[in-house]
ZARO-508129 format. One record per residue: chain; z negated, y, x negated of N, C-alpha, C in turn. Coordinates in Angstrom, 2 decimals. Last residue first. Example, Ala and Ser with C-alpha at 12.3 -4.5 7.8 and 13.67 -1.06 7.14 Angstrom:
{"A", {-7.08, -2.25, -12.85}, {-7.14, -1.06, -13.67}, {-7.87, 0.03, -12.90}} {"A", {-7.80, -5.69, -13.19}, {-7.80, -4.50, -12.30}, {-7.80, -3.30, -13.20}} 
# end
This chain:
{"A", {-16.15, -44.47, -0.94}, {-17.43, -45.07, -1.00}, {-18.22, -44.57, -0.81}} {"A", {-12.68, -44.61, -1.57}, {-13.51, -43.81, -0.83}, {-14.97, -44.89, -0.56}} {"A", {-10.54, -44.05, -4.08}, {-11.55, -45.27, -3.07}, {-12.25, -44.32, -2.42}} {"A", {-7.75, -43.69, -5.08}, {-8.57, -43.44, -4.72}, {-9.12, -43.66, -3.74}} {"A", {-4.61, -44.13, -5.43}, {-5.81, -45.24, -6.21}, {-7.18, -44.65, -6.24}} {"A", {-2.75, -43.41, -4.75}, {-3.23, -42.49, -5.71}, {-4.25, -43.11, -6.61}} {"A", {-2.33, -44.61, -2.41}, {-1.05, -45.09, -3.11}, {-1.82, -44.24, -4.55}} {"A", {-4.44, -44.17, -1.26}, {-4.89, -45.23, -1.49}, {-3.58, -45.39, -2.60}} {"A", {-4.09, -41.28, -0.37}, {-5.08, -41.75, -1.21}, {-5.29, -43.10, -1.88}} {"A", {-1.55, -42.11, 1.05}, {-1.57, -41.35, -0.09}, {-2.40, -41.29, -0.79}} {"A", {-2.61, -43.36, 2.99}, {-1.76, -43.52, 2.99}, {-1.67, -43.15, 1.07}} {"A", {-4.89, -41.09, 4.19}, {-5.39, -42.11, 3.86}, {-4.10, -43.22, 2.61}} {"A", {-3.57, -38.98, 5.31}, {-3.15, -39.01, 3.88}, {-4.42, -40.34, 3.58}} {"A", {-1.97, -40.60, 7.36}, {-0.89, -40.28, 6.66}, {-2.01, -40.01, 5.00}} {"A", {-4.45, -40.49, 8.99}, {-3.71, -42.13, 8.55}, {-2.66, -41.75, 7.47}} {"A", {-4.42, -38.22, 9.23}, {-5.52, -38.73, 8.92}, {-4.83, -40.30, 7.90}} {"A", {-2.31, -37.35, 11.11}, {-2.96, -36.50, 9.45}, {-3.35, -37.86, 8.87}} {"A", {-3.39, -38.51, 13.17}, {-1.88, -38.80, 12.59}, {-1.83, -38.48, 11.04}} {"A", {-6.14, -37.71, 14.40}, {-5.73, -38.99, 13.62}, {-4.10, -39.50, 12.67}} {"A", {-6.39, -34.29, 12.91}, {-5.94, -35.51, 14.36}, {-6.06, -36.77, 13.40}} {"A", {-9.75, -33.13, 11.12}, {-8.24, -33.67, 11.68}, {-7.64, -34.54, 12.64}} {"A", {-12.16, -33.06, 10.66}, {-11.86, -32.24, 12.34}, {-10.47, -32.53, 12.54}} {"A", {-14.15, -35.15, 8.80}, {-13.18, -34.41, 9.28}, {-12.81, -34.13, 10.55}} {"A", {-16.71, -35.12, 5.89}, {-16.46, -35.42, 7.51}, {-15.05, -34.62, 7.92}} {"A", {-19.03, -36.80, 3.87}, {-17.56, -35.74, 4.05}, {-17.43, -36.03, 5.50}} {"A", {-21.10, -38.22, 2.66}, {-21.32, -36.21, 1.91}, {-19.75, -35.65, 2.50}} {"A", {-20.35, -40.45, 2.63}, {-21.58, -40.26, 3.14}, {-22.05, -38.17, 3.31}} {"A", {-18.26, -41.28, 1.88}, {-17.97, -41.28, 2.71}, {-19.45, -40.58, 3.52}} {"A", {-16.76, -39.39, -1.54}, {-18.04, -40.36, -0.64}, {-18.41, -39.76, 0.60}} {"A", {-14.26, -40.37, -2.91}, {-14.44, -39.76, -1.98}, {-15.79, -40.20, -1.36}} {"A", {-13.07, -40.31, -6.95}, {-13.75, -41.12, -5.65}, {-14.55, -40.13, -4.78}} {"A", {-11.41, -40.68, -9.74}, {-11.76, -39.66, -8.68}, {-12.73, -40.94, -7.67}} {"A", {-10.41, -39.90, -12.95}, {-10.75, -41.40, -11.94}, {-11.51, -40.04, -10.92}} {"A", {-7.47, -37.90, -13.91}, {-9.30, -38.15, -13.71}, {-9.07, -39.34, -13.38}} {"A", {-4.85, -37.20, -14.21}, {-5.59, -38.56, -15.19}, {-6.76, -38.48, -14.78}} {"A", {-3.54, -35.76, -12.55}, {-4.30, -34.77, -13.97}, {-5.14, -36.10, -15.07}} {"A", {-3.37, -36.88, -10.00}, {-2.24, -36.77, -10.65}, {-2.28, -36.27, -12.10}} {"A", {-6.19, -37.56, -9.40}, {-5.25, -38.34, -9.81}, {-4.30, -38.13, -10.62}} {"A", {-6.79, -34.93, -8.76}, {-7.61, -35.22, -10.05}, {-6.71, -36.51, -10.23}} {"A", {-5.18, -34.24, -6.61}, {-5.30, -33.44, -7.92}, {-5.62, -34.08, -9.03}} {"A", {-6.30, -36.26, -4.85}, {-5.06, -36.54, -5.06}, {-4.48, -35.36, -6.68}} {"A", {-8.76, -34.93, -4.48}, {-8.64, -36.31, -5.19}, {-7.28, -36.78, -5.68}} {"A", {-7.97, -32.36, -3.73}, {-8.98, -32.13, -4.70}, {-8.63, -34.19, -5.63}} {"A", {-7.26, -33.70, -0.63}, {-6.10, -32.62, -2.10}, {-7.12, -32.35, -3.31}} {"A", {-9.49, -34.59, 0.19}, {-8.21, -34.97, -0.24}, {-7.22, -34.76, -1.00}} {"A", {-11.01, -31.84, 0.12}, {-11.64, -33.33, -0.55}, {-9.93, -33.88, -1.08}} {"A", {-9.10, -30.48, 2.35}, {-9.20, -29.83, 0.23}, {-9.98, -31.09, -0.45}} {"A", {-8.54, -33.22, 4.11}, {-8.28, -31.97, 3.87}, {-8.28, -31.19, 2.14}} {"A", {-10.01, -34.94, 4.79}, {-8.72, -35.64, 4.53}, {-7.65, -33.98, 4.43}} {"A", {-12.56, -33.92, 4.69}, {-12.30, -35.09, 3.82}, {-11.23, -35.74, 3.93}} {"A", {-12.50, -30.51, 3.97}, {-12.49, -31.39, 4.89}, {-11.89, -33.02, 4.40}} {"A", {-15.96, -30.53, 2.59}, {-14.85, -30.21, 3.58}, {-13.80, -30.41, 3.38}} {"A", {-17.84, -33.05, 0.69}, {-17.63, -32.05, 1.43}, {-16.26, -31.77, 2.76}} {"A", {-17.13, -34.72, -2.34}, {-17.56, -34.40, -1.54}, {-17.66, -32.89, -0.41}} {"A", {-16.07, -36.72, -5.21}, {-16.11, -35.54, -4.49}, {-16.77, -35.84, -2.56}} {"A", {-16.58, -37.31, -8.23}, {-17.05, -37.65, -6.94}, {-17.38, -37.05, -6.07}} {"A", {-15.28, -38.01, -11.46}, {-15.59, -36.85, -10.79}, {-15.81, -37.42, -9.22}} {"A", {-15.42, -39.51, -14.51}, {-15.20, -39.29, -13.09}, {-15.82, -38.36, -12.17}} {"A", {-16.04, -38.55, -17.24}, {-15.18, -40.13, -16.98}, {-14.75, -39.93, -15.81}} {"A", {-16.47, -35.42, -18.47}, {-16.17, -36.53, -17.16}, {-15.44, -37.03, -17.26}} {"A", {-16.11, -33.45, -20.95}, {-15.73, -35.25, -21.05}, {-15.91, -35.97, -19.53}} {"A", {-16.31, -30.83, -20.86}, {-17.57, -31.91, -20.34}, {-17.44, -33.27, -20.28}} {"A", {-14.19, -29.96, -21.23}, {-15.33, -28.97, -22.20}, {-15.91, -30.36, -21.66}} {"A", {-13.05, -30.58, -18.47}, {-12.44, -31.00, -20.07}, {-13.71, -30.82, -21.52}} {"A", {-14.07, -29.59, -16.97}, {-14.18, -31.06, -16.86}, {-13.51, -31.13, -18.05}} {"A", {-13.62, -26.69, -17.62}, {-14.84, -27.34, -17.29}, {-14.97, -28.50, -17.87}} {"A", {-10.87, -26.61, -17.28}, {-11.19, -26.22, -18.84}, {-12.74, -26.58, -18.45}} {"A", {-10.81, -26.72, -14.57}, {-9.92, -27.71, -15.38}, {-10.86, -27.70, -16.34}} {"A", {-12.01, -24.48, -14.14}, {-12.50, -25.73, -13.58}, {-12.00, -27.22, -14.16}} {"A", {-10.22, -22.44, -14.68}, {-11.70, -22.78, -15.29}, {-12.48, -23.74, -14.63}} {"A", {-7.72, -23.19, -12.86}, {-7.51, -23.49, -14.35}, {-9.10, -23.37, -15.13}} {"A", {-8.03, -24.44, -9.72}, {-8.58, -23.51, -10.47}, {-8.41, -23.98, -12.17}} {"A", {-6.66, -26.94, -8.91}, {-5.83, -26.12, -8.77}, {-6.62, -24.83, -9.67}} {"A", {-8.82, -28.66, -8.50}, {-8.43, -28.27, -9.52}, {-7.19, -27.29, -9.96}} {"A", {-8.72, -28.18, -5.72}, {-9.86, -27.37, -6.52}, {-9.39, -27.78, -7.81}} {"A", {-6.38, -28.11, -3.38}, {-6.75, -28.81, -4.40}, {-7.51, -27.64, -5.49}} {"A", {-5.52, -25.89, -1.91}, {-6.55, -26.97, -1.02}, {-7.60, -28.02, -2.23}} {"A", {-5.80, -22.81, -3.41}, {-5.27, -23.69, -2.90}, {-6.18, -25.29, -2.25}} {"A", {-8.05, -21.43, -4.49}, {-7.47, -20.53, -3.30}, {-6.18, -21.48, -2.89}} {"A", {-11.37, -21.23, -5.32}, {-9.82, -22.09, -5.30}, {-9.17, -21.37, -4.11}} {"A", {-14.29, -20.94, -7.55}, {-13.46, -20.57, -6.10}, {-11.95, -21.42, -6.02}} {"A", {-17.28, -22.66, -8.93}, {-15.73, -22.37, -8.73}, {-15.12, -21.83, -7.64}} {"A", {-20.05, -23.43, -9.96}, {-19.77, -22.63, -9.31}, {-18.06, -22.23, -8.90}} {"A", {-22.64, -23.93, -11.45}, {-21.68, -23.96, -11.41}, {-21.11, -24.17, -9.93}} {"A", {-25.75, -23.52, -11.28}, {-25.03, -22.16, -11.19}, {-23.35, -22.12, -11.10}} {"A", {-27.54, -25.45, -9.65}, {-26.84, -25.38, -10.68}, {-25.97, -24.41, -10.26}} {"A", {-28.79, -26.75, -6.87}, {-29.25, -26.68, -8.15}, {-28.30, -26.54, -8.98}} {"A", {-28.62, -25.59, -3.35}, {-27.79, -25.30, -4.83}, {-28.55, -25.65, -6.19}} {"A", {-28.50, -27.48, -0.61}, {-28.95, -27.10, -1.58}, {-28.39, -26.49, -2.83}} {"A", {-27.30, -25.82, 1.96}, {-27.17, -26.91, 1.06}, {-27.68, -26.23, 0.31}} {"A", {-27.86, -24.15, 4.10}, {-28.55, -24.84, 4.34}, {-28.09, -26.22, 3.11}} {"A", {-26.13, -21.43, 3.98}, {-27.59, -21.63, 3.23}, {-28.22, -22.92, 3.53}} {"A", {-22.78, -22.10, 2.75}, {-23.90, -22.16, 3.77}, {-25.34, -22.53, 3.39}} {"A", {-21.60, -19.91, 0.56}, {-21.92, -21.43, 0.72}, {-23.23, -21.05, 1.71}} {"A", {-19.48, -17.35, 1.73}, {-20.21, -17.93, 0.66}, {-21.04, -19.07, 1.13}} {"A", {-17.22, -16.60, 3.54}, {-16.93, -17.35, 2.77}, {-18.28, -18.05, 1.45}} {"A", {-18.90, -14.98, 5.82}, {-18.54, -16.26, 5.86}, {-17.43, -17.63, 4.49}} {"A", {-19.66, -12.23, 4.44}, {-20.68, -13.46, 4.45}, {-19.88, -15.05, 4.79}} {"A", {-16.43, -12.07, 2.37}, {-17.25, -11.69, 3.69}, {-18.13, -12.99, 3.21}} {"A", {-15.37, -12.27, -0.03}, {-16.23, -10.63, 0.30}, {-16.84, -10.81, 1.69}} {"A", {-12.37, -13.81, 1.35}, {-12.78, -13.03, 0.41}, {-13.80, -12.15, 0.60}} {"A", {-13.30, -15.41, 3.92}, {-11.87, -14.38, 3.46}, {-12.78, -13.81, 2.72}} {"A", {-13.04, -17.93, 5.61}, {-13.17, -17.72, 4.13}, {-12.48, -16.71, 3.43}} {"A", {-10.95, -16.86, 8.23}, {-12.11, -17.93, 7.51}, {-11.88, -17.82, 5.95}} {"A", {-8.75, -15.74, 9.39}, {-10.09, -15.32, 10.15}, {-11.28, -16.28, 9.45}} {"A", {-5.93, -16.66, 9.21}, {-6.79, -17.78, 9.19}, {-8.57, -16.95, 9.88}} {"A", {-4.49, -14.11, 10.64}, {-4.10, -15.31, 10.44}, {-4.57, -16.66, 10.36}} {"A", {-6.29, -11.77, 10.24}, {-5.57, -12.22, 11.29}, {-4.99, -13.74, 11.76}} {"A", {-6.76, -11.97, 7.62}, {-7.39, -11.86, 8.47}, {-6.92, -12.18, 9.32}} {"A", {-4.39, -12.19, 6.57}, {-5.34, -12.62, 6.59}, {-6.07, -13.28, 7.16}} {"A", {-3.04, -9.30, 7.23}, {-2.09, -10.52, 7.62}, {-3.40, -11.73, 7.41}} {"A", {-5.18, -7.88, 5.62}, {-4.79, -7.77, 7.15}, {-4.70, -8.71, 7.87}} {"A", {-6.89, -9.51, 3.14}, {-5.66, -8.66, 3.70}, {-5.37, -9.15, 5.27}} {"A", {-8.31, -11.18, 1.18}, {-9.09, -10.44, 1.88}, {-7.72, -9.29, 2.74}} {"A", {-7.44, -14.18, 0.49}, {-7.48, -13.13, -0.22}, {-7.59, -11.96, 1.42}} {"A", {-9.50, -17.02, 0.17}, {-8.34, -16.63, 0.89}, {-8.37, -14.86, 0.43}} {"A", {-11.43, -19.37, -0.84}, {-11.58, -17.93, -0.92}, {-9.91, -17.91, -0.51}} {"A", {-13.55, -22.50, -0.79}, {-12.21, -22.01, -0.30}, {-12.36, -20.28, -0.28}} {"A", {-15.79, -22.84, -3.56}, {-15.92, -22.17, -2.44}, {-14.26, -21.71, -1.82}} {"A", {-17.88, -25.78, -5.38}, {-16.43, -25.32, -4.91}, {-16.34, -24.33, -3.73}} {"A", {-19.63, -26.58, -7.35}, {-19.58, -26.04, -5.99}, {-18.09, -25.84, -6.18}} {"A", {-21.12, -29.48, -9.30}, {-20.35, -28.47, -9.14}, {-19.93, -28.16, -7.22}} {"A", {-23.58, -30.87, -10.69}, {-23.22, -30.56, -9.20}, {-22.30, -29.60, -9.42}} {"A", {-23.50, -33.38, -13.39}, {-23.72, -31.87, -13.19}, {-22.79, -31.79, -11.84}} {"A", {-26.48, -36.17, -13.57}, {-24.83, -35.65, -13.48}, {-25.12, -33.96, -12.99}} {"A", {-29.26, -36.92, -14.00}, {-28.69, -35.91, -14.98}, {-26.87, -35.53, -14.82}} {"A", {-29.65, -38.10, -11.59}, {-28.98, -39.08, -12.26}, {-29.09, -38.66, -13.97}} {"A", {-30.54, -36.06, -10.08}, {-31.58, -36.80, -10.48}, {-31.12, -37.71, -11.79}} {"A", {-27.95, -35.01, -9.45}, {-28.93, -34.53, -10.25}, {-29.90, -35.18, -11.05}} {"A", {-27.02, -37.11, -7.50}, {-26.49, -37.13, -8.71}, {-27.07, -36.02, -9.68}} {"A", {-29.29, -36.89, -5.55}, {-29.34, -38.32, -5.92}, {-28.61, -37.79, -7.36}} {"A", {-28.72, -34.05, -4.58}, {-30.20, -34.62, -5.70}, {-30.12, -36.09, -5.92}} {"A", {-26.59, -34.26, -3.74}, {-26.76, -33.51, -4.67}, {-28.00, -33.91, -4.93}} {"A", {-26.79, -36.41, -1.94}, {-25.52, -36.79, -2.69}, {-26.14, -35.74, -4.18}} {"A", {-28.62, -34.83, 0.36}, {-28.75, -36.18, -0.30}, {-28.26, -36.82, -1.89}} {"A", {-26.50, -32.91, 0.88}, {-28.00, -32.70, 0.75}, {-28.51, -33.55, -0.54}} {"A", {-25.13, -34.18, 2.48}, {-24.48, -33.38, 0.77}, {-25.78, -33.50, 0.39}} {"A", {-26.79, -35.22, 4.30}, {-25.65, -36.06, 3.51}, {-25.54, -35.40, 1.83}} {"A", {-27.27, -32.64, 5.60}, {-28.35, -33.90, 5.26}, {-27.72, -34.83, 4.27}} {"A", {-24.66, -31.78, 6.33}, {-25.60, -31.07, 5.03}, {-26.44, -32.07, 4.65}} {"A", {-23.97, -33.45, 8.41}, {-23.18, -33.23, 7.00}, {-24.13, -32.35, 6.11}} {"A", {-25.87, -33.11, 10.46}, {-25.71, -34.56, 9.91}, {-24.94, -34.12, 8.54}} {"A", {-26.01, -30.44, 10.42}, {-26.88, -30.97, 10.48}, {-26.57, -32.06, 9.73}} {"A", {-22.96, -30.00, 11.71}, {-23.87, -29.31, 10.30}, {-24.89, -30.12, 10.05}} {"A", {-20.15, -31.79, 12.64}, {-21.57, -32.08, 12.44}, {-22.43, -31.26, 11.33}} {"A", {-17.39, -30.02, 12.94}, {-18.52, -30.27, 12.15}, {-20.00, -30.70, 12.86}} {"A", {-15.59, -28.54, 14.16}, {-16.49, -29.21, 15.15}, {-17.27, -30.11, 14.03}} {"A", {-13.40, -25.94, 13.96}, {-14.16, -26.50, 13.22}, {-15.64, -27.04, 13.48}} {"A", {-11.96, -24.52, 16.18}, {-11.54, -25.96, 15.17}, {-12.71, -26.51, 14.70}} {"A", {-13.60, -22.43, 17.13}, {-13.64, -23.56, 17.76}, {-13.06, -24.83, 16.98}} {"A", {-15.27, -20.83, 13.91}, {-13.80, -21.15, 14.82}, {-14.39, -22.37, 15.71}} {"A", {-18.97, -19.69, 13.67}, {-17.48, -20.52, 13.57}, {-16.55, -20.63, 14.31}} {"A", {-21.23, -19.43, 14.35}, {-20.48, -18.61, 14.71}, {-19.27, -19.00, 14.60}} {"A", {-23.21, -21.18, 13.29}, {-23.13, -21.48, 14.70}, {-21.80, -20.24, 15.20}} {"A", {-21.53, -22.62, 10.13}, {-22.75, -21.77, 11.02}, {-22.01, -21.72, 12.53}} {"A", {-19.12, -23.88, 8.73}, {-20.60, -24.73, 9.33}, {-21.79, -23.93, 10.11}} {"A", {-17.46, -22.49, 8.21}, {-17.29, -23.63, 8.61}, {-18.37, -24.64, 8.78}} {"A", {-18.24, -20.21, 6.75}, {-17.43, -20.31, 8.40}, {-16.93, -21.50, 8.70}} {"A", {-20.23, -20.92, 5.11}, {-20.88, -20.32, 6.31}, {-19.39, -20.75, 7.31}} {"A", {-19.45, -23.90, 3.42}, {-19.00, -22.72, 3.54}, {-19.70, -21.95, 4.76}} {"A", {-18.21, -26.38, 1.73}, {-19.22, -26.26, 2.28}, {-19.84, -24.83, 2.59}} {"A", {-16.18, -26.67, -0.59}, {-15.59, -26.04, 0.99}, {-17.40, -26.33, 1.82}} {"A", {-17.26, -29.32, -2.18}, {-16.44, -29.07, -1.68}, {-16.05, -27.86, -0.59}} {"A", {-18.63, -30.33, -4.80}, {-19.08, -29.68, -3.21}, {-18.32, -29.12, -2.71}} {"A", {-18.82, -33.12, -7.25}, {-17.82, -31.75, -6.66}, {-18.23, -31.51, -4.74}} {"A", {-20.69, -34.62, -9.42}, {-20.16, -34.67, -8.01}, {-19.98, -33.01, -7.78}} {"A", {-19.29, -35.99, -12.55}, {-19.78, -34.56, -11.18}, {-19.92, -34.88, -10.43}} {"A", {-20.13, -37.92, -15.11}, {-19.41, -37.88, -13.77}, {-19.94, -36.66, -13.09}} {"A", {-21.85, -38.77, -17.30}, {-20.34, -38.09, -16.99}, {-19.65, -38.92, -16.22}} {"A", {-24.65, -37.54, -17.96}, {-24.19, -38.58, -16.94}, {-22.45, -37.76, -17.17}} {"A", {-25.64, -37.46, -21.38}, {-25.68, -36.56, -20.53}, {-24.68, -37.56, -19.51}} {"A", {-28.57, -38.39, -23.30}, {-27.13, -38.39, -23.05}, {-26.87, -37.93, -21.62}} 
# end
């Protein structure tokens, strides 16, 4: 029998974790991959299925210019080589919330997940909007505190803590 629950990889991305990166993005690589690292062969091992998630922004001028991260076609939007990948699944999203992708929906549906257990970037960021998604769609969701890290102010922070908890999502 097959584990139903995912754990979801969130935005784990070259331009947000290699040494070339925006000054925003002050990530612990090291300590946060060791983590995902971890999270993906603990819920493998389990027989749960690892899904990826990759932020993709559409590859134009204004774009470019604008965010300069995860832009479509460049090395910096594909998953930083230092997480592991066992499993070919695989999703892009071009809003913060990953279920926002309709073959990602039709995934977790095809696959009966009781719950989905997300992880990765940024954890009061697309994690957050990814949990507050799966709330509002009937999942059971949960944030693990061990596979996420954030570069937000604290004002963000408390606000969507605020919202996760009114959503009924735990963070563990």
């Amino acid at each position: 029998m097959s584990c139903k629950k995912a754990l979801i990889v969130i935005d784990m991305q070259n331009d947000y974790l290699w040494k070339k990166r925006k000054k925003q993005f002050t990530y612990d690589t090291e300590k946060l991959t060791a983590g995902v690292n971890g999270l993906i062969h603990s819920y493998a091992a389990e027989g749960c299925d690892i899904i990826y998630i990759r932020h993709i922004i559409q590859n134009l001028p204004t774009n470019r210019l604008l965010f300069g991260y995860s832009i479509a076609g460049t090395p910096g939007a594909d998953i930083y080589p230092g997480v592991d990948i066992v499993s070919e699944l695989c999703f892009d999203k071009m809003l913060g919330d990953a279920l926002s992708n309709k073959k990602l929906r039709e995934h977790i549906s095809r696959c009966g997940y009781e719950e989905l257990h997300l992880c990765g970037l940024d954890r009061y960021g697309c994690v957050t909007a990814t949990g507050l998604g799966a709330a509002k769609r009937g999942y059971r969701a949960y944030i693990l505190a061990a596979g996420t890290e954030t570069v937000l102010p604290e004002k963000k922070v408390s606000k969507q803590k605020k919202r996760l908890e009114k959503a009924g999502i735990t963070m563990i």
